[in-house]
mmCIF file of the N, C-alpha and C atoms, coordinates in Angstrom:
data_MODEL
# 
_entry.id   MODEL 
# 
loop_
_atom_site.group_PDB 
_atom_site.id 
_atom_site.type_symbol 
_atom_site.label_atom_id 
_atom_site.label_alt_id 
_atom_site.label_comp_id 
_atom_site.label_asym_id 
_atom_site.label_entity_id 
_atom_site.label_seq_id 
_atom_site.pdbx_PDB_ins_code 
_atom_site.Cartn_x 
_atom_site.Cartn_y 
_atom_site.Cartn_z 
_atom_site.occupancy 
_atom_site.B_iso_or_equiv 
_atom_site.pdbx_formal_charge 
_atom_site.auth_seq_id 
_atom_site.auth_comp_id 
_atom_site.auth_asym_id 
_atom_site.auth_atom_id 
_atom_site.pdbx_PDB_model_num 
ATOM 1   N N  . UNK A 1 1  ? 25.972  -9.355  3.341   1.00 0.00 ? 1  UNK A N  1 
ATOM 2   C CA . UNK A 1 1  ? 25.616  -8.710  2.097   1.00 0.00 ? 1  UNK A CA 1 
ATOM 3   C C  . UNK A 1 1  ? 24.299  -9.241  1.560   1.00 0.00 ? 1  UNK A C  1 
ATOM 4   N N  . UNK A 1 2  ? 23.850  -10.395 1.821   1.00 0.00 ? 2  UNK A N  1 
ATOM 5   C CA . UNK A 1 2  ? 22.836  -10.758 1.111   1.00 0.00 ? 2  UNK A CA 1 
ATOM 6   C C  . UNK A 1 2  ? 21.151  -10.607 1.732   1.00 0.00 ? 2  UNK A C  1 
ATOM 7   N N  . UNK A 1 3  ? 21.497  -9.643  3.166   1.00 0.00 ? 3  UNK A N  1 
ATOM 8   C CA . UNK A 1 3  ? 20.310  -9.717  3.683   1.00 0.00 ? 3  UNK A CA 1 
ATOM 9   C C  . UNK A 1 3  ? 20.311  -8.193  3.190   1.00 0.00 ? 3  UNK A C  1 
ATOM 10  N N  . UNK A 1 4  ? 20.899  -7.507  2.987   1.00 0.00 ? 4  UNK A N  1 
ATOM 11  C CA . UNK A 1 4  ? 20.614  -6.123  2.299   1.00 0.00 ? 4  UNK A CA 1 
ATOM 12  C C  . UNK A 1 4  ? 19.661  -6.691  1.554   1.00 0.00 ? 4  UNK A C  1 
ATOM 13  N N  . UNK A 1 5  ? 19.911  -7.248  0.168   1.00 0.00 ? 5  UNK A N  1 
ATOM 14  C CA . UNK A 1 5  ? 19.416  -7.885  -1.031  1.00 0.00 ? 5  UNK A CA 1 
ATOM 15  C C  . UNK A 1 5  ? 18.274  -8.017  -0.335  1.00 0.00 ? 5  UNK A C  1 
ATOM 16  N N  . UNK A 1 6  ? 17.277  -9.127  0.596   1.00 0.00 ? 6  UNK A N  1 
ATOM 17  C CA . UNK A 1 6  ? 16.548  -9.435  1.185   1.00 0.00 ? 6  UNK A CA 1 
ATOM 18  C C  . UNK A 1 6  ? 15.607  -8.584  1.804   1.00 0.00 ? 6  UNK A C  1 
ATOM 19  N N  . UNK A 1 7  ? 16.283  -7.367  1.917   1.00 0.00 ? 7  UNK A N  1 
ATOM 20  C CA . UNK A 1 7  ? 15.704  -6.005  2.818   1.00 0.00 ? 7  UNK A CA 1 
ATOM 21  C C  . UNK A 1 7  ? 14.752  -5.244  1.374   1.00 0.00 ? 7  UNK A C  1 
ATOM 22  N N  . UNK A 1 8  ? 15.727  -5.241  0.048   1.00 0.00 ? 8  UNK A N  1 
ATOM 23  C CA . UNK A 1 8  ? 14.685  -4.394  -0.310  1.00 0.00 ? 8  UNK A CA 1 
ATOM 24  C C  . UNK A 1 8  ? 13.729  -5.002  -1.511  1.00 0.00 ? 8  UNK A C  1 
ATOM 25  N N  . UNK A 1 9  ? 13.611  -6.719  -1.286  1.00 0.00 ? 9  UNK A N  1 
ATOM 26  C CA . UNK A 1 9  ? 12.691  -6.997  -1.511  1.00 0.00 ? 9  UNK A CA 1 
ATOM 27  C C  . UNK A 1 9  ? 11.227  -7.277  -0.723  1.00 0.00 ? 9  UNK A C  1 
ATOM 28  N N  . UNK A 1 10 ? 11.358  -6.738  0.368   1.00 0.00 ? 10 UNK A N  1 
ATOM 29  C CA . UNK A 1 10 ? 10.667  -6.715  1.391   1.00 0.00 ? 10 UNK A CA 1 
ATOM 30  C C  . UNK A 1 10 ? 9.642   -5.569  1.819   1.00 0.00 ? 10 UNK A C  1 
ATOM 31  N N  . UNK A 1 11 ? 8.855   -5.019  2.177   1.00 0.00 ? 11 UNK A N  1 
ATOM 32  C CA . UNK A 1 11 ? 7.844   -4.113  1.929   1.00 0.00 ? 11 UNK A CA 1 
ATOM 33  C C  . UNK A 1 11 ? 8.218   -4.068  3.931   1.00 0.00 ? 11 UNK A C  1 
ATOM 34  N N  . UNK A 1 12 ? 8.555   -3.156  4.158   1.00 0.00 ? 12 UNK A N  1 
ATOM 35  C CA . UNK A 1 12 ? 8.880   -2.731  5.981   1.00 0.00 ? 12 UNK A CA 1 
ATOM 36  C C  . UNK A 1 12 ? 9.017   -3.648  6.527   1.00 0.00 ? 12 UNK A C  1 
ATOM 37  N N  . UNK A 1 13 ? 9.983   -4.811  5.563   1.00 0.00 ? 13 UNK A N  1 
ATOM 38  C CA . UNK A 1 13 ? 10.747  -5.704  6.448   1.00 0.00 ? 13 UNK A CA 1 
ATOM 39  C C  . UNK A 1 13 ? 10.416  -7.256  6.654   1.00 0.00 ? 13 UNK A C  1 
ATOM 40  N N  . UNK A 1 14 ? 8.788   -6.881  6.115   1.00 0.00 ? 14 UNK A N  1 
ATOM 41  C CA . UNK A 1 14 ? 8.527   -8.147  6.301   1.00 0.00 ? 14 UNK A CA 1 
ATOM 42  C C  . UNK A 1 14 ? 7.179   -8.659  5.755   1.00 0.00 ? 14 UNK A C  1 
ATOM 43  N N  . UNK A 1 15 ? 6.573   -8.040  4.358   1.00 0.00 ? 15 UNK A N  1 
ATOM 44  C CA . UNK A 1 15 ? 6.336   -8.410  3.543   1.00 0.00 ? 15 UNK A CA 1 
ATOM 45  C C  . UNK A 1 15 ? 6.826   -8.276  2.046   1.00 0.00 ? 15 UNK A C  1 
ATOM 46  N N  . UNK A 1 16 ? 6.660   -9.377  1.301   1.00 0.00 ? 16 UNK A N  1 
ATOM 47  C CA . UNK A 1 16 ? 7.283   -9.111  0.063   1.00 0.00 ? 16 UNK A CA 1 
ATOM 48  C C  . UNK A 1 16 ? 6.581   -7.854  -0.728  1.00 0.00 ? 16 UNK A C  1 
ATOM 49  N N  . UNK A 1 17 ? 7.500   -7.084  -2.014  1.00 0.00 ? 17 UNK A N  1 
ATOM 50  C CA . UNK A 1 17 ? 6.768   -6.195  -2.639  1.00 0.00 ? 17 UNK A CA 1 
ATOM 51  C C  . UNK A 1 17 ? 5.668   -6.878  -3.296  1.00 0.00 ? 17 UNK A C  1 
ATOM 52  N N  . UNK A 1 18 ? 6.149   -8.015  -4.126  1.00 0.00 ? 18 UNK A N  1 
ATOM 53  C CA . UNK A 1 18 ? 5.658   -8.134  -4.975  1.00 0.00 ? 18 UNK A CA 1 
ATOM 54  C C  . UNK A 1 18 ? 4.171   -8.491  -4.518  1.00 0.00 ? 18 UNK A C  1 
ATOM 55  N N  . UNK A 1 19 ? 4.195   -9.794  -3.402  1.00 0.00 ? 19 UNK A N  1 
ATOM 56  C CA . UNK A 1 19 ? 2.290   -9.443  -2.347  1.00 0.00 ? 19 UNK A CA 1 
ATOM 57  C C  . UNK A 1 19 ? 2.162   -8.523  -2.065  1.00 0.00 ? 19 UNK A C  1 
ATOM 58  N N  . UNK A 1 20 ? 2.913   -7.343  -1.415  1.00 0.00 ? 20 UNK A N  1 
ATOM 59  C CA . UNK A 1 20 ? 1.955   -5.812  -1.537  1.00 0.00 ? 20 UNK A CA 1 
ATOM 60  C C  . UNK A 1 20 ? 1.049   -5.589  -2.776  1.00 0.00 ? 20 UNK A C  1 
ATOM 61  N N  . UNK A 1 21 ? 1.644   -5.580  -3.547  1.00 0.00 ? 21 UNK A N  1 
ATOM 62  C CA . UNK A 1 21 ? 1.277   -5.486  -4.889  1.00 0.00 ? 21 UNK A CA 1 
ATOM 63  C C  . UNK A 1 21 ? 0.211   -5.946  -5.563  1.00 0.00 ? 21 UNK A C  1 
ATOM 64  N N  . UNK A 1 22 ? 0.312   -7.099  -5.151  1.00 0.00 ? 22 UNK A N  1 
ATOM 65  C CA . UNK A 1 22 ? -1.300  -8.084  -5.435  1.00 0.00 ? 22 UNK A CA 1 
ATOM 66  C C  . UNK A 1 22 ? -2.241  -7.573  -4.719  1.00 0.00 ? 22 UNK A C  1 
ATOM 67  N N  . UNK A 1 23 ? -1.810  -7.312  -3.340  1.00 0.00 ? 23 UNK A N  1 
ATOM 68  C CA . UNK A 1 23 ? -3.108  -7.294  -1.970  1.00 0.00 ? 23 UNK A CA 1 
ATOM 69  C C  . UNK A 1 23 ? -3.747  -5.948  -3.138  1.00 0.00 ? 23 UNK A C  1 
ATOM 70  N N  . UNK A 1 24 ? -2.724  -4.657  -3.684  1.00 0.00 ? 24 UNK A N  1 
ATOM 71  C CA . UNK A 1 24 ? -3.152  -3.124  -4.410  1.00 0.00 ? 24 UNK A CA 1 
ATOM 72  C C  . UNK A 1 24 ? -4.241  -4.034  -5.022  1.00 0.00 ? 24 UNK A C  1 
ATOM 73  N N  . UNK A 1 25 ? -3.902  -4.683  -6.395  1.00 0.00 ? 25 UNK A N  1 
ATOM 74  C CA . UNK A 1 25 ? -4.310  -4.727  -7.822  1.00 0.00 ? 25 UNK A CA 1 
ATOM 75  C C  . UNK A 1 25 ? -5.566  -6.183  -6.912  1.00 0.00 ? 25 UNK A C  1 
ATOM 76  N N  . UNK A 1 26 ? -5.729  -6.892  -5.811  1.00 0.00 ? 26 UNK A N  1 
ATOM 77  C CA . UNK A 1 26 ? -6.665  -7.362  -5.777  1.00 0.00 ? 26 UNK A CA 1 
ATOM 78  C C  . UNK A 1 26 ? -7.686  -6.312  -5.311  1.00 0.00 ? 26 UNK A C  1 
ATOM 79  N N  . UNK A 1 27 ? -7.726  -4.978  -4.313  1.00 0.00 ? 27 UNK A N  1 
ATOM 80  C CA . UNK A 1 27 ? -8.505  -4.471  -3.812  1.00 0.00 ? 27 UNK A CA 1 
ATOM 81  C C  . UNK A 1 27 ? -9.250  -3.210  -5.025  1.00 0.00 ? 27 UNK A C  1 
ATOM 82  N N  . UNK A 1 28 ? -8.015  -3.361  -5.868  1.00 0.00 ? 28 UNK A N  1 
ATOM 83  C CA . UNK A 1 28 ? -8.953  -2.577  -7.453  1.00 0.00 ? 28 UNK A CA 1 
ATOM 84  C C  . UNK A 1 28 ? -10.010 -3.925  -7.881  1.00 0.00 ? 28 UNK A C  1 
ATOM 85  N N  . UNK A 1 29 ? -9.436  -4.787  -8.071  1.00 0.00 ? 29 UNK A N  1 
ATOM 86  C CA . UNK A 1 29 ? -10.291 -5.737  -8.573  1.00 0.00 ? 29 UNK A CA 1 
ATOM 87  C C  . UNK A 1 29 ? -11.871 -6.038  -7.290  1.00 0.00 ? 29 UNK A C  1 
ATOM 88  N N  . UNK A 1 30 ? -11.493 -6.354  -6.213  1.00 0.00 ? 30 UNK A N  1 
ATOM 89  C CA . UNK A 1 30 ? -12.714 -6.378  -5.665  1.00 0.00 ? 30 UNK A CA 1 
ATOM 90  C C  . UNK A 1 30 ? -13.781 -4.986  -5.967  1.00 0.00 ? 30 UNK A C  1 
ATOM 91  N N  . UNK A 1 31 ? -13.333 -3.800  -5.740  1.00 0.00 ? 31 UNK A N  1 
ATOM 92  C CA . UNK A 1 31 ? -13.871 -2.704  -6.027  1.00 0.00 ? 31 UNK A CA 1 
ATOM 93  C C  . UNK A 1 31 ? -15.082 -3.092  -7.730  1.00 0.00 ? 31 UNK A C  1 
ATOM 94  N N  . UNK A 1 32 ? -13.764 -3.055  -8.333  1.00 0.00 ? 32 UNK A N  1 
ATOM 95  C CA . UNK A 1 32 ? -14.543 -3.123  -9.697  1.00 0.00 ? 32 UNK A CA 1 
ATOM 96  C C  . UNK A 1 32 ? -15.428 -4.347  -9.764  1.00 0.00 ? 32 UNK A C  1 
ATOM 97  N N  . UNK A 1 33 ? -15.524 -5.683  -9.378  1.00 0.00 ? 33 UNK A N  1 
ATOM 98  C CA . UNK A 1 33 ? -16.577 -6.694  -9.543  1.00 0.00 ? 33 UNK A CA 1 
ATOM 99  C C  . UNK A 1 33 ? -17.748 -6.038  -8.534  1.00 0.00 ? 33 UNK A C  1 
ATOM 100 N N  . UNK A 1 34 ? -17.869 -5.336  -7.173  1.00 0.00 ? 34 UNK A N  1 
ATOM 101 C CA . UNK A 1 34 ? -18.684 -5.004  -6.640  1.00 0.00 ? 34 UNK A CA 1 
ATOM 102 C C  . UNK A 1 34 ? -19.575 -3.943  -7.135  1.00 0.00 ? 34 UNK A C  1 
ATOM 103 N N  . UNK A 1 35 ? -18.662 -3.058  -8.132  1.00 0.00 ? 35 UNK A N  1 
ATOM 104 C CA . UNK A 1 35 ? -19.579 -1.533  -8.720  1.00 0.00 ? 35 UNK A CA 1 
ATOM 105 C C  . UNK A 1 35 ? -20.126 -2.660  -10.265 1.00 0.00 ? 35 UNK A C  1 
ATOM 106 N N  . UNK A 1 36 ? -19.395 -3.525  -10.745 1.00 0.00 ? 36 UNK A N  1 
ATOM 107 C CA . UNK A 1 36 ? -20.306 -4.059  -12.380 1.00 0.00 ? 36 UNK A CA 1 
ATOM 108 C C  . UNK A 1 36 ? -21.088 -5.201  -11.901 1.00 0.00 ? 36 UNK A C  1 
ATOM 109 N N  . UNK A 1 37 ? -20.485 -6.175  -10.973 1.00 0.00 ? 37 UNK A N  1 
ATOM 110 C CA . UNK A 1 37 ? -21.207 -7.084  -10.624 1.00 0.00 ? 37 UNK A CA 1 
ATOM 111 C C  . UNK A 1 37 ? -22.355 -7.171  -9.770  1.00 0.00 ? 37 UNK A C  1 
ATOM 112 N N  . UNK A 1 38 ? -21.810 -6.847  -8.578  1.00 0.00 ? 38 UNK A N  1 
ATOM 113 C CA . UNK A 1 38 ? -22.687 -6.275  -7.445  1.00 0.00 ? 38 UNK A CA 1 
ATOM 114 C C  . UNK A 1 38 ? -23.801 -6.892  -6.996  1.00 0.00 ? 38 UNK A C  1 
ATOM 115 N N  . UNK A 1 39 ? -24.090 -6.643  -5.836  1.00 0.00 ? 39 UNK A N  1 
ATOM 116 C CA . UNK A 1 39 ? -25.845 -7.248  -5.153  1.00 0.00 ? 39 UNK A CA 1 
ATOM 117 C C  . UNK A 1 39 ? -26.984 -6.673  -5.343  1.00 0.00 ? 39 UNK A C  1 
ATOM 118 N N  . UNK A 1 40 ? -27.575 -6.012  -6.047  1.00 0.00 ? 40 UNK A N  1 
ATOM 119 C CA . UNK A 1 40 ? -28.054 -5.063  -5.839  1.00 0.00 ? 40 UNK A CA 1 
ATOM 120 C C  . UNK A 1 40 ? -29.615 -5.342  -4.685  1.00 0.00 ? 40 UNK A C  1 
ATOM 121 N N  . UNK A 1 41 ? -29.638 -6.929  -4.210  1.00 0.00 ? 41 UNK A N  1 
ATOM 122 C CA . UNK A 1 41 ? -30.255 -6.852  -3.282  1.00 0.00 ? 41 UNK A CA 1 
ATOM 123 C C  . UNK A 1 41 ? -30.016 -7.006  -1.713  1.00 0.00 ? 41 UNK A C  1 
ATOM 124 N N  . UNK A 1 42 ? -28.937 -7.023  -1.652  1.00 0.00 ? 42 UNK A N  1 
ATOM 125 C CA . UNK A 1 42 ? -28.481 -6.686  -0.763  1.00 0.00 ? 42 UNK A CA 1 
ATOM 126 C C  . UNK A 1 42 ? -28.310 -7.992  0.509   1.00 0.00 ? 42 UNK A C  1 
ATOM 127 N N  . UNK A 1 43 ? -28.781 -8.968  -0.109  1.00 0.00 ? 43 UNK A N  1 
ATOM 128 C CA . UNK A 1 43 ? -28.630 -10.248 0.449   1.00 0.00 ? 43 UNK A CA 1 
ATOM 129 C C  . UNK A 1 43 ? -27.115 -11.337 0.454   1.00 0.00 ? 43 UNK A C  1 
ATOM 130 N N  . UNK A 1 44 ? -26.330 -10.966 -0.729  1.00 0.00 ? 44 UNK A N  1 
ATOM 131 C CA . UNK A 1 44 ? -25.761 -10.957 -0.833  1.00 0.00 ? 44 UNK A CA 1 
ATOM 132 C C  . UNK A 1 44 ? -23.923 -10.992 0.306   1.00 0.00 ? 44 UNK A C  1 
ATOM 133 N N  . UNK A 1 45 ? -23.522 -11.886 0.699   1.00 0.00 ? 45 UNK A N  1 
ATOM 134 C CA . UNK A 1 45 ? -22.838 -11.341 1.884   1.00 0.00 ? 45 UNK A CA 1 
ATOM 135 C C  . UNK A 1 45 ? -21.359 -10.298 1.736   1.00 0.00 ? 45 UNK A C  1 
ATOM 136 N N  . UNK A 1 46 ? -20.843 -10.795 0.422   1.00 0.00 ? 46 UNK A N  1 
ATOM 137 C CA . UNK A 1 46 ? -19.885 -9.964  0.288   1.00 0.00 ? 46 UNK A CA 1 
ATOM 138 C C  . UNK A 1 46 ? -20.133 -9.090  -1.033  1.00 0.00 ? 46 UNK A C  1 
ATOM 139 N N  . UNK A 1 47 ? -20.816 -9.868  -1.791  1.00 0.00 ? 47 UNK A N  1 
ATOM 140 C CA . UNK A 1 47 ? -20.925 -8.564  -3.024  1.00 0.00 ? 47 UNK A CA 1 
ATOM 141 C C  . UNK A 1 47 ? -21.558 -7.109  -2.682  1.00 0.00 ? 47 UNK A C  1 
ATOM 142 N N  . UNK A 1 48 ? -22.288 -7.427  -1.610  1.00 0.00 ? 48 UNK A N  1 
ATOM 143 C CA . UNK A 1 48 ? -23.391 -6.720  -1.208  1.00 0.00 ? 48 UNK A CA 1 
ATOM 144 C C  . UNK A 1 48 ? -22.618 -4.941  -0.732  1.00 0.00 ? 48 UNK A C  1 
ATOM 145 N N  . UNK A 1 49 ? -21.227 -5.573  0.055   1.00 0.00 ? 49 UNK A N  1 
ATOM 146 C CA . UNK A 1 49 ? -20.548 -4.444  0.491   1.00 0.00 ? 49 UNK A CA 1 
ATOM 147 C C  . UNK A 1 49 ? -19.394 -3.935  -0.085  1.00 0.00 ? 49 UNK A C  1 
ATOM 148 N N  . UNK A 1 50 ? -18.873 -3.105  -0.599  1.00 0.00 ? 50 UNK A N  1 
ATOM 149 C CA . UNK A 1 50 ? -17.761 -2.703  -1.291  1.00 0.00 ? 50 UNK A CA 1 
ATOM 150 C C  . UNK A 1 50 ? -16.435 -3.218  -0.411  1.00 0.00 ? 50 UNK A C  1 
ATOM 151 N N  . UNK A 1 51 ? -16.365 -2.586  0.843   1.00 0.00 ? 51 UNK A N  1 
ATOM 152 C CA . UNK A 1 51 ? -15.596 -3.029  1.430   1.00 0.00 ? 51 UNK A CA 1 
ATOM 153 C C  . UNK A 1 51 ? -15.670 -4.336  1.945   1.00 0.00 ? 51 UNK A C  1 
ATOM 154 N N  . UNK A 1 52 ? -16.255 -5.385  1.932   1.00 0.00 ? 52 UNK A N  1 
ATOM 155 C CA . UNK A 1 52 ? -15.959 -6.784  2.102   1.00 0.00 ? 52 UNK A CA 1 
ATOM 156 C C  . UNK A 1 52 ? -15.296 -7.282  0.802   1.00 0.00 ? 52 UNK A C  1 
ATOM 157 N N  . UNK A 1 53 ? -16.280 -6.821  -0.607  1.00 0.00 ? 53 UNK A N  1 
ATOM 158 C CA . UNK A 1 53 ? -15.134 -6.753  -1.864  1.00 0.00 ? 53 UNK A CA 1 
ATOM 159 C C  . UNK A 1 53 ? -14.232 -6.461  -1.925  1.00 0.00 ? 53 UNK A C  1 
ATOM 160 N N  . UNK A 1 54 ? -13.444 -5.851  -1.129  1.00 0.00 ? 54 UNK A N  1 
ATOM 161 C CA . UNK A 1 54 ? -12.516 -4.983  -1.434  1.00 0.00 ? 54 UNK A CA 1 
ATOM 162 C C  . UNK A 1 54 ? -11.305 -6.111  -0.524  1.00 0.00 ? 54 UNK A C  1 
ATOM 163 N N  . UNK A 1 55 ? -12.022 -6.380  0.542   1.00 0.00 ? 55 UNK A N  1 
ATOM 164 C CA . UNK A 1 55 ? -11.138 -7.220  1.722   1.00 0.00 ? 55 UNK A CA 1 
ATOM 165 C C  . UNK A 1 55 ? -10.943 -8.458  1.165   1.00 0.00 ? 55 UNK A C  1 
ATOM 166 N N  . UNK A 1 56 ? -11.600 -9.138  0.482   1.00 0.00 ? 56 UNK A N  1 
ATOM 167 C CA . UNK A 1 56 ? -11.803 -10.600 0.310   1.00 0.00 ? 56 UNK A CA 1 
ATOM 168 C C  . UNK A 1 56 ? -11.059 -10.608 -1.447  1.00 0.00 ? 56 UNK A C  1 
ATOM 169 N N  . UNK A 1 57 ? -11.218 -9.037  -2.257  1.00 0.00 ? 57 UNK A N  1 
ATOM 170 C CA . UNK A 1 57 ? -10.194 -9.340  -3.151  1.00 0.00 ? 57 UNK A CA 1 
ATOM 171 C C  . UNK A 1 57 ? -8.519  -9.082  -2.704  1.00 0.00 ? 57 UNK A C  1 
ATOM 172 N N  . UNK A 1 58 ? -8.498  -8.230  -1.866  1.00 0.00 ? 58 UNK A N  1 
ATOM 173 C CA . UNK A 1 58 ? -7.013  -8.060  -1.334  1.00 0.00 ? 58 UNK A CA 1 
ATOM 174 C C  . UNK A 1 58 ? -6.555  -9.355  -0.861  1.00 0.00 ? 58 UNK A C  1 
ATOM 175 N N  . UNK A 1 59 ? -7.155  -10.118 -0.450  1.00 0.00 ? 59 UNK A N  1 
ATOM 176 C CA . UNK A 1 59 ? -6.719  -11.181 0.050   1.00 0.00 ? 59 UNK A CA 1 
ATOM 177 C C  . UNK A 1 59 ? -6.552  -12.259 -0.822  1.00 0.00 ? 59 UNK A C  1 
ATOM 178 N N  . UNK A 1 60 ? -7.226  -12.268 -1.677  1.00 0.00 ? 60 UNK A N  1 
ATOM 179 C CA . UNK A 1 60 ? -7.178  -12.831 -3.257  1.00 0.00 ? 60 UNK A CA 1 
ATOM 180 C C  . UNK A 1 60 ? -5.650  -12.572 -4.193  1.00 0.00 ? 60 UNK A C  1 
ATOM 181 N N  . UNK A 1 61 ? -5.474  -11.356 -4.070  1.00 0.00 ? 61 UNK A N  1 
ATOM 182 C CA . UNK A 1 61 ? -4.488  -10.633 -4.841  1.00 0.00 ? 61 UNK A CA 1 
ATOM 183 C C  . UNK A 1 61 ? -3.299  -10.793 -4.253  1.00 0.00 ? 61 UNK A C  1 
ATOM 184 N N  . UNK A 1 62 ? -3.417  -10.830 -2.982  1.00 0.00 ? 62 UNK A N  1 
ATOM 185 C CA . UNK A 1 62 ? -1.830  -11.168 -2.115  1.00 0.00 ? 62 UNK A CA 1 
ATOM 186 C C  . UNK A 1 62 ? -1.593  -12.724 -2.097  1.00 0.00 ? 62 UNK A C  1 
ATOM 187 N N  . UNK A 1 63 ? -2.602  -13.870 -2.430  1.00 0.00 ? 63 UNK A N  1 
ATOM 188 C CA . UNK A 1 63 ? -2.228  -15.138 -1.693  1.00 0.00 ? 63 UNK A CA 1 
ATOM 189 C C  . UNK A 1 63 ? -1.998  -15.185 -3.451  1.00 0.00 ? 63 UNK A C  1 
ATOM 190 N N  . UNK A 1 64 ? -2.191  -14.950 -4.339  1.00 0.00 ? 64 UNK A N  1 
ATOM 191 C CA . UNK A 1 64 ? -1.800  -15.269 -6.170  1.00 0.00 ? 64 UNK A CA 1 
ATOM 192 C C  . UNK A 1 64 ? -0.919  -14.850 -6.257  1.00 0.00 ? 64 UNK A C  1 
ATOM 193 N N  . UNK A 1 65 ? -0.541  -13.457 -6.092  1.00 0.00 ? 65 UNK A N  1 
ATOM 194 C CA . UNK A 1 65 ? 0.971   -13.284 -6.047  1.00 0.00 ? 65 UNK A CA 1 
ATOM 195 C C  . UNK A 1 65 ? 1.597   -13.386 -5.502  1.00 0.00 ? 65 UNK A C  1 
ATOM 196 N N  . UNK A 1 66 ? 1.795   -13.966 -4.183  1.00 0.00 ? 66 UNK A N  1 
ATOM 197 C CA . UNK A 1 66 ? 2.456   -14.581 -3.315  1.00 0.00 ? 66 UNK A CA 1 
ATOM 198 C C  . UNK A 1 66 ? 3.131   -16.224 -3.506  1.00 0.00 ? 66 UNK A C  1 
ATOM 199 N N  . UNK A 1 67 ? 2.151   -16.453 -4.841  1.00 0.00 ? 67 UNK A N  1 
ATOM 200 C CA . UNK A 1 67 ? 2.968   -18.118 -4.919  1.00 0.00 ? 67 UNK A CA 1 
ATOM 201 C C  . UNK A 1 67 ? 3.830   -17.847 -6.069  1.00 0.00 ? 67 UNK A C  1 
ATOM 202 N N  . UNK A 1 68 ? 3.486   -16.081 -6.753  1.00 0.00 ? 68 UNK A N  1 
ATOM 203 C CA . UNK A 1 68 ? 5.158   -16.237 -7.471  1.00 0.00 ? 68 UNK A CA 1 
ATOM 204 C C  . UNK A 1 68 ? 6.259   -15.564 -6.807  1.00 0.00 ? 68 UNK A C  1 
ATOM 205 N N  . UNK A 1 69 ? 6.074   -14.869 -6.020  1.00 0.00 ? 69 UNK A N  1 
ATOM 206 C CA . UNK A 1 69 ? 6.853   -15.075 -4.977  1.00 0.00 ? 69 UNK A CA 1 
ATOM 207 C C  . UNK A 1 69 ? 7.817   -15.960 -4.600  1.00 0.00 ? 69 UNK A C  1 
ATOM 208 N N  . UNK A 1 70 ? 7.074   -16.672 -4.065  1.00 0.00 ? 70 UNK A N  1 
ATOM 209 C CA . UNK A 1 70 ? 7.692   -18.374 -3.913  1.00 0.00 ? 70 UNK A CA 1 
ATOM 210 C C  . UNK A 1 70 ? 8.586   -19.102 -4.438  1.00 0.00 ? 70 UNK A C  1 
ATOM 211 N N  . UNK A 1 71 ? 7.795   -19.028 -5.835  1.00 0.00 ? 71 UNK A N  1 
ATOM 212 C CA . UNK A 1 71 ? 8.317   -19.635 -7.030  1.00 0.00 ? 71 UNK A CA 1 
ATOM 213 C C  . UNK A 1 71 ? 10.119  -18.381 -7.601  1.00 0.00 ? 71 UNK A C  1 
ATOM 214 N N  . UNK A 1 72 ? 9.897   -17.883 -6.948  1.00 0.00 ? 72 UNK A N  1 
ATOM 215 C CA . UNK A 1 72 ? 11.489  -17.160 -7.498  1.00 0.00 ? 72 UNK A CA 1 
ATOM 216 C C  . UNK A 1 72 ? 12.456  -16.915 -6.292  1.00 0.00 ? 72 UNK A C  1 
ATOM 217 N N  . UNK A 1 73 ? 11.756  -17.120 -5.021  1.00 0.00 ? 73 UNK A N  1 
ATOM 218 C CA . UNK A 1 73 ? 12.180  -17.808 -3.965  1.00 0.00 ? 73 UNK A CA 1 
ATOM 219 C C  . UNK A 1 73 ? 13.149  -18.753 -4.058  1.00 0.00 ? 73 UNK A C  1 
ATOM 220 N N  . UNK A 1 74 ? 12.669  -19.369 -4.383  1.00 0.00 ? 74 UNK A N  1 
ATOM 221 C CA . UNK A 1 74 ? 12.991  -21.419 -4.097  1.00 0.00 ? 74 UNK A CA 1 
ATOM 222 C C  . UNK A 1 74 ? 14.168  -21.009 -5.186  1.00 0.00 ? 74 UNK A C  1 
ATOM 223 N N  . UNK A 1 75 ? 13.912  -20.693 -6.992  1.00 0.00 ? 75 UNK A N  1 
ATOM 224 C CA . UNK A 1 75 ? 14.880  -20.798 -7.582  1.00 0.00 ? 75 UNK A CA 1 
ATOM 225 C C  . UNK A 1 75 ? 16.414  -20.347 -6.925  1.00 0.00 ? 75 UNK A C  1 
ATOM 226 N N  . UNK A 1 76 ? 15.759  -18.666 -6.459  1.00 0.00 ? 76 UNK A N  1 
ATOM 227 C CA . UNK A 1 76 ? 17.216  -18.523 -5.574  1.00 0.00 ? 76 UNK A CA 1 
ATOM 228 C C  . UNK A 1 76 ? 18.487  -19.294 -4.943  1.00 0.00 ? 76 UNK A C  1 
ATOM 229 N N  . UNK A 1 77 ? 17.505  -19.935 -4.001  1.00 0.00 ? 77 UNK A N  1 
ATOM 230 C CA . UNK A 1 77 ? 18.044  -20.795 -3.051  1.00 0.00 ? 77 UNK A CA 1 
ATOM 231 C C  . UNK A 1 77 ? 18.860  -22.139 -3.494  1.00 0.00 ? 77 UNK A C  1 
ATOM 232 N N  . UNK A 1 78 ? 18.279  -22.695 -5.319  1.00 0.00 ? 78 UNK A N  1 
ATOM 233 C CA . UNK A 1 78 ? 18.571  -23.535 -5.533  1.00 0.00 ? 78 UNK A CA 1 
ATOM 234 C C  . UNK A 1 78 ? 19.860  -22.699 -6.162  1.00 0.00 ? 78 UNK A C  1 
# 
């Protein structure tokens, strides 16, 4: 019974929703620092490209919400 439970906190089994979720709301966030912030000279290695913004905030957004994750993890277990 309790790996049901386990199943549909899980995003196809084998990531959590809630890091799906971050990886979303980091790749809005890279987007948006690259269109206000941006390179506009182009030297720049990641501001420079939307999609490196976009990759390097998803990855941002999944490893932050991933430690609350964790953190309601562990309580479980305890």
């Amino acid at each position: 019974m309790a790996e049901n439970n386990d199943n549909k906190r899980l995003l196809f089994g084998k990531i959590p929703v809630i890091s799906a979720i971050g990886a979303v709301v980091g790749i809005i966030g890279g987007y948006i620092y690259y269109a206000k912030v941006g390179c506009s000279s182009g030297s720049c290695a990641i501001t420079s490209n939307p999609w490196l913004s976009m990759l390097w905030g998803a990855a941002m957004g999944y490893l932050v919400f991933d430690i609350f994750a964790g953190k309601k993890k562990k309580k479980q277990e305890e």
